[in-house]
MDAnalysis code that builds the backbone (N, CA, C; Angstrom):
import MDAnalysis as mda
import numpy as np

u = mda.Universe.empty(336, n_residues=112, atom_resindex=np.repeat(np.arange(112), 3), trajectory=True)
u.add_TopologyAttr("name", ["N", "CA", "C"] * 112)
u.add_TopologyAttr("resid", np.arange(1, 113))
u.add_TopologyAttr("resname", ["UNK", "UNK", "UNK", "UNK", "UNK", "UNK", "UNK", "UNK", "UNK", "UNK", "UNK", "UNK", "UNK", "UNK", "UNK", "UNK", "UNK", "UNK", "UNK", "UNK", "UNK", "UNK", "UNK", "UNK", "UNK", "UNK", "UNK", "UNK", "UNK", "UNK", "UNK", "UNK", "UNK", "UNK", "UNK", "UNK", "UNK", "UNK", "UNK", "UNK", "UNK", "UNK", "UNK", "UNK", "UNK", "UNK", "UNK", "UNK", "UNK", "UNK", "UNK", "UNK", "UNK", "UNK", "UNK", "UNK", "UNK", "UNK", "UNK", "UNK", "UNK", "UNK", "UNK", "UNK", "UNK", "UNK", "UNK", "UNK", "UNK", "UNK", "UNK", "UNK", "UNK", "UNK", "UNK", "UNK", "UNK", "UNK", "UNK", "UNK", "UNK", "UNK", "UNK", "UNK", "UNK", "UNK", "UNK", "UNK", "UNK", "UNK", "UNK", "UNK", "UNK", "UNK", "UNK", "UNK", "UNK", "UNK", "UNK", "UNK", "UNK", "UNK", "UNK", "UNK", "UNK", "UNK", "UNK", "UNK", "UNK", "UNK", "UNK", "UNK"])
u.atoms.positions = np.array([
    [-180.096, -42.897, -71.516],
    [-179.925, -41.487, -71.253],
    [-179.927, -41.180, -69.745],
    [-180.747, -41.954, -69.227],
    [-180.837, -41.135, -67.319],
    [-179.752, -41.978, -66.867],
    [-178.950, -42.842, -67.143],
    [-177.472, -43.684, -67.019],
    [-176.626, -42.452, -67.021],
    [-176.370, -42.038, -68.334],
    [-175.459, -40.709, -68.468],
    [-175.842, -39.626, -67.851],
    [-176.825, -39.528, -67.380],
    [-177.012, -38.140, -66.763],
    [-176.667, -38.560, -64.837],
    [-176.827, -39.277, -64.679],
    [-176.709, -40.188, -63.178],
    [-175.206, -40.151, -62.763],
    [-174.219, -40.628, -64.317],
    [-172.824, -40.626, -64.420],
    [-172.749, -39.190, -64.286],
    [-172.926, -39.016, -65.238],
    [-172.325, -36.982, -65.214],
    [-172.690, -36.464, -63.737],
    [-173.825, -36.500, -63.366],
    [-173.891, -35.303, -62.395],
    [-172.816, -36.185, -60.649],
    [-172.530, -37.682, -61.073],
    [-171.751, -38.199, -59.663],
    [-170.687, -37.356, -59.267],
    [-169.676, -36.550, -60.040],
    [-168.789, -35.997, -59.764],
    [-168.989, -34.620, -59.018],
    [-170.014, -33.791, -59.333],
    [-170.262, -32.411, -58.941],
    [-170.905, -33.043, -57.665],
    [-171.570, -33.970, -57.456],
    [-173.012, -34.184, -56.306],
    [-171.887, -34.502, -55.403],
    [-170.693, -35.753, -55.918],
    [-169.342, -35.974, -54.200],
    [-168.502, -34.835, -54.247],
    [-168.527, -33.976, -55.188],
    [-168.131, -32.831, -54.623],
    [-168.740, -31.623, -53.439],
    [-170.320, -31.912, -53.608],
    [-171.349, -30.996, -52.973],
    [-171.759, -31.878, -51.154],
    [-171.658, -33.267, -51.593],
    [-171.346, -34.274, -49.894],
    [-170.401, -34.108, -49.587],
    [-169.086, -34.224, -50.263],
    [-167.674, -34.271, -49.267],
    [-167.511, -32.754, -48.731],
    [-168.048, -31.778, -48.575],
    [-168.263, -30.798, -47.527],
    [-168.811, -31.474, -46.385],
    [-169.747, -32.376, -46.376],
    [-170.162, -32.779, -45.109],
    [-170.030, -33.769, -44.751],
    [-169.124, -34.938, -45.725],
    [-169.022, -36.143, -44.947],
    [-167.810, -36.639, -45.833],
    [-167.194, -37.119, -45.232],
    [-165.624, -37.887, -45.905],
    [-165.424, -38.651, -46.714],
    [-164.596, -38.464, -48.098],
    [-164.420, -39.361, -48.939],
    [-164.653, -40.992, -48.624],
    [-164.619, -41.714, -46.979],
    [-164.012, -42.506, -47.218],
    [-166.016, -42.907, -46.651],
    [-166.551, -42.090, -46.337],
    [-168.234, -42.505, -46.194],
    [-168.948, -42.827, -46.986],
    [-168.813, -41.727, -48.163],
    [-169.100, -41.421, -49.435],
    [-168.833, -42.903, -49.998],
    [-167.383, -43.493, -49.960],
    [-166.978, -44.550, -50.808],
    [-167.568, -45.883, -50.296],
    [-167.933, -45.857, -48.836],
    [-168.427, -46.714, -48.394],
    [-170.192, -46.796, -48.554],
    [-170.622, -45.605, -49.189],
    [-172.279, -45.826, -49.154],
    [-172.255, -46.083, -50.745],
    [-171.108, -45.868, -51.790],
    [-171.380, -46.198, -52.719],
    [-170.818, -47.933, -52.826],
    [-169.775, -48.362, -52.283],
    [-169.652, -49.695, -52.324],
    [-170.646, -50.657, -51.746],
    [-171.520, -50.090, -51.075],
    [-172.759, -50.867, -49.877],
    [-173.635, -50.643, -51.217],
    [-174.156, -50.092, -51.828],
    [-175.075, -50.063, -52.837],
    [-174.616, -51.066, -54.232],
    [-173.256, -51.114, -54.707],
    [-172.908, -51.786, -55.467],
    [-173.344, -53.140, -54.820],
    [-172.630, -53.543, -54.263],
    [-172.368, -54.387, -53.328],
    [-173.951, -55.343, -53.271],
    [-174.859, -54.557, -53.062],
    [-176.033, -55.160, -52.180],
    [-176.740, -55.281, -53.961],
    [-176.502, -54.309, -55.043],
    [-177.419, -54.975, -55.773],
    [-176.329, -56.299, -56.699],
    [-175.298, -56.090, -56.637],
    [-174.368, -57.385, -57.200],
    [-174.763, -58.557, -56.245],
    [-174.991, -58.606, -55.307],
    [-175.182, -59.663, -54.595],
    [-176.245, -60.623, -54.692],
    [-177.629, -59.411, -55.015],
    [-178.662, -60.318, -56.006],
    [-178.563, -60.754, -57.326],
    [-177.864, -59.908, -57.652],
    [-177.376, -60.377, -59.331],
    [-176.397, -61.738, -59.404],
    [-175.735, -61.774, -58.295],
    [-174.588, -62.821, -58.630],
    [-175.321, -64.512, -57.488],
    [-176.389, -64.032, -57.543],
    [-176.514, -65.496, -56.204],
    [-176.070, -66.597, -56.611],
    [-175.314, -67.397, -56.393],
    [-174.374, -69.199, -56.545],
    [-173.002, -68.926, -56.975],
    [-172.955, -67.695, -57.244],
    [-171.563, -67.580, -58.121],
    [-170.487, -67.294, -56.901],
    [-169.789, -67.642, -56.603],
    [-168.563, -67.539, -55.287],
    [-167.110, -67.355, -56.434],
    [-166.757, -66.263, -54.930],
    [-165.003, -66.165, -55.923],
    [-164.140, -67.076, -55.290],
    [-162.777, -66.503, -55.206],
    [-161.708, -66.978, -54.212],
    [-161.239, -65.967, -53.689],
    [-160.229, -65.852, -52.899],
    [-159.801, -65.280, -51.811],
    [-159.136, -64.372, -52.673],
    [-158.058, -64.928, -53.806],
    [-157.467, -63.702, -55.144],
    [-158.272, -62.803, -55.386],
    [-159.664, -63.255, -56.205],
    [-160.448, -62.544, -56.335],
    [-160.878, -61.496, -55.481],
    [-161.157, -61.764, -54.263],
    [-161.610, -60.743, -53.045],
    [-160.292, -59.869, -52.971],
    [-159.094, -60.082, -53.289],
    [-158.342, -58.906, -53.330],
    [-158.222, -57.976, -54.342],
    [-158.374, -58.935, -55.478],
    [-158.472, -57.849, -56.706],
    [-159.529, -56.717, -56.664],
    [-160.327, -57.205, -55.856],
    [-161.578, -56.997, -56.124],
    [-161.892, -55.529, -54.973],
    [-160.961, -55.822, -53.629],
    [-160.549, -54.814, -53.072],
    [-159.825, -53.847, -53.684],
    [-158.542, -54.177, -54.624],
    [-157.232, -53.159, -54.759],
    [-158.192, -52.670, -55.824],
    [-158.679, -52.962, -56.304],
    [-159.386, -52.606, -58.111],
    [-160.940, -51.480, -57.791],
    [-161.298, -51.931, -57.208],
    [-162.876, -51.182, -56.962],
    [-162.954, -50.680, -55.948],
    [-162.468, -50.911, -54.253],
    [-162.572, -50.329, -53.361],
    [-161.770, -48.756, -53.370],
    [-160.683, -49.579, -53.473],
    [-159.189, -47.988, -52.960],
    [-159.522, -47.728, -54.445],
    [-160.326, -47.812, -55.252],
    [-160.308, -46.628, -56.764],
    [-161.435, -45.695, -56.145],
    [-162.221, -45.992, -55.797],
    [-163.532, -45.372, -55.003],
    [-162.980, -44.118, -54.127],
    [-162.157, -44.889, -53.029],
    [-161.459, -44.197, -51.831],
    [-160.617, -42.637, -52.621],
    [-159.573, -43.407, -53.330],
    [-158.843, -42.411, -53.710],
    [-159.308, -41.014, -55.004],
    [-160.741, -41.976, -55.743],
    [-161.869, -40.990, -56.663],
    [-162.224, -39.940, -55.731],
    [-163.022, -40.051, -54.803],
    [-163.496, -39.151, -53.601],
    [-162.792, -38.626, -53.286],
    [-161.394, -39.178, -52.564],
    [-160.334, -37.788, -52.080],
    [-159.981, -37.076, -53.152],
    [-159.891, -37.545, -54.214],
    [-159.413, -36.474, -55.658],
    [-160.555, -35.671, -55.523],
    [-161.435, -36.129, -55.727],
    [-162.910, -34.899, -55.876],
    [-162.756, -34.088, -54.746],
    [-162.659, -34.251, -53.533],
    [-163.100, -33.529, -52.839],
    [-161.622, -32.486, -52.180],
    [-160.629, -32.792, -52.622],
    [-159.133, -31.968, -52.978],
    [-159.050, -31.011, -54.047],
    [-159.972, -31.341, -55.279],
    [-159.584, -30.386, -56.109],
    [-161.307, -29.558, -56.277],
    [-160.476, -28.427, -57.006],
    [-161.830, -27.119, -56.887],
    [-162.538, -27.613, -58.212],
    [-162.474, -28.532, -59.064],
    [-163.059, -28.490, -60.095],
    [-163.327, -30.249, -60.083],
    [-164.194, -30.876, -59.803],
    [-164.832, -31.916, -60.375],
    [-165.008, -32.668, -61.543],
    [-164.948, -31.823, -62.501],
    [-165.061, -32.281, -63.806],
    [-163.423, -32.674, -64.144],
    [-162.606, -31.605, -63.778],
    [-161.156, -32.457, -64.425],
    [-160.710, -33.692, -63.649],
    [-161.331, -33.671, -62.621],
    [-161.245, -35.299, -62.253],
    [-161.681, -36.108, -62.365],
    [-163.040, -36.231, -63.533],
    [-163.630, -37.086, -64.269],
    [-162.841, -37.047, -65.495],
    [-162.367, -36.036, -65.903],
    [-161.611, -36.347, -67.183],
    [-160.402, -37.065, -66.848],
    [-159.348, -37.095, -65.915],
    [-157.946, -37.648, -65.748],
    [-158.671, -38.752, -65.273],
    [-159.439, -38.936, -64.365],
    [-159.489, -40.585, -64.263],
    [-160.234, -41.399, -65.246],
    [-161.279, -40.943, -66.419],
    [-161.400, -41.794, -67.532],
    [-160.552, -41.420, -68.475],
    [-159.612, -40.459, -68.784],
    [-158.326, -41.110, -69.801],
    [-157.109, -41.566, -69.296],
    [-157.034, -42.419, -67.818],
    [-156.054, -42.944, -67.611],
    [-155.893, -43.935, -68.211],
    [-156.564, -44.957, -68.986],
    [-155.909, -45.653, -70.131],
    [-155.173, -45.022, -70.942],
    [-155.873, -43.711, -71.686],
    [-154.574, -43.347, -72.544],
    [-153.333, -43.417, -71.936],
    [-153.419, -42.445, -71.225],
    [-152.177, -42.238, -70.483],
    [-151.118, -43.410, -70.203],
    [-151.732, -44.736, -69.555],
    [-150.877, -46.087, -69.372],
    [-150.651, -46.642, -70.576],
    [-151.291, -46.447, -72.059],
    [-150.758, -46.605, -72.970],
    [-149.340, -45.941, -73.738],
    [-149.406, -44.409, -73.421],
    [-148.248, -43.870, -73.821],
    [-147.297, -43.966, -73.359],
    [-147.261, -44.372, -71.894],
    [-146.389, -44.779, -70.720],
    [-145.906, -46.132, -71.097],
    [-146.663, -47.036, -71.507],
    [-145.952, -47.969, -72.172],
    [-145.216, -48.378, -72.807],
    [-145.502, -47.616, -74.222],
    [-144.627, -47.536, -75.134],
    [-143.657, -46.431, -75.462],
    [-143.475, -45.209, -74.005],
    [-142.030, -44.463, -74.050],
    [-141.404, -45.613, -73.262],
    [-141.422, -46.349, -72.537],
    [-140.933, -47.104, -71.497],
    [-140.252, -48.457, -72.712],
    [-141.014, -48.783, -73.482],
    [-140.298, -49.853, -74.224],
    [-141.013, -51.174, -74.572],
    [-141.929, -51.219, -74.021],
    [-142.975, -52.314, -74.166],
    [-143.647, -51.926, -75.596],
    [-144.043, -53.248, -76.056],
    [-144.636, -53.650, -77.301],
    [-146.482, -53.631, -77.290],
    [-146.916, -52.001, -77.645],
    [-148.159, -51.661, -77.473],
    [-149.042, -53.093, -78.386],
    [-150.315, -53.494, -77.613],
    [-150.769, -54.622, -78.310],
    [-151.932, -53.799, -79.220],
    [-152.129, -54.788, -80.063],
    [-153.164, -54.186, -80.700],
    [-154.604, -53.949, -80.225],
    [-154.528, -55.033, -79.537],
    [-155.917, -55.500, -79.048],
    [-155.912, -54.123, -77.943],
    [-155.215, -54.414, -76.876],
    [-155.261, -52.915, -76.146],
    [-155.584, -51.622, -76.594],
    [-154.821, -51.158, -77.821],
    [-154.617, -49.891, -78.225],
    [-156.197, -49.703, -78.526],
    [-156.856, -51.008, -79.457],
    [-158.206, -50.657, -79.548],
    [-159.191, -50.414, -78.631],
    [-159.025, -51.300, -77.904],
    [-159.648, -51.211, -76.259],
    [-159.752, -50.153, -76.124],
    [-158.869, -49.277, -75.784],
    [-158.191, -47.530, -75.383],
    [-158.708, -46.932, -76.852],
    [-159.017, -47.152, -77.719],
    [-159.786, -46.352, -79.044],
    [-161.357, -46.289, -78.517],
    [-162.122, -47.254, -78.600],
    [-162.944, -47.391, -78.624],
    [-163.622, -47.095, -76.988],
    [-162.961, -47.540, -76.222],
    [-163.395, -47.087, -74.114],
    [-163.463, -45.503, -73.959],
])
């Protein structure tokens, strides 16, 4: 329960900092916190250099560009809603486009 309440209130609270400090601070004090407790969690485990990019394009610039959405639009909450149903969304996009929706996915996107 204090998980979900921690989640819920992140969107209104970088809406109430990015008045005083920039999406891209914001993204950087939340990646320094990820960051520092993954680092005890993961001790021996090493990636590769792929990895360190995925790992940039995937978690960093989602951070970066979360914050500038929050702190661009007047409402917080619909930018918690469009960025957790962007699976739906890349699902329907899929299959107007022509691709063969998997099953395994579609459930993924049921159940996430």
């Amino acid at each position: 329960m204090p998980l979900s309440i921690f989640w819920g209130l992140s969107f209104p609270l970088t809406k109430i900092v990015s008045y005083s400090v920039s999406p891209m601070i914001i993204s950087l004090v939340r990646v320094s916190v990820a960051m520092l407790f993954f680092y005890a969690l993961g001790r021996g485990f090493s990636i590769g250099f792929k990895q360190f990019i995925n790992a940039v394009l995937n978690f960093i610039l989602f951070l970066i560009f979360l914050n500038l959405g929050v702190f661009l639009s007047p409402n917080p909450g619909l930018v918690a809603v469009m960025i957790y149903t962007q699976p739906i969304f890349v699902l329907v996009i899929e299959w107007i486009m022509g691709s063969k929706v998997k099953i395994k996915g579609a459930i993924g996107v049921i159940l996430g």
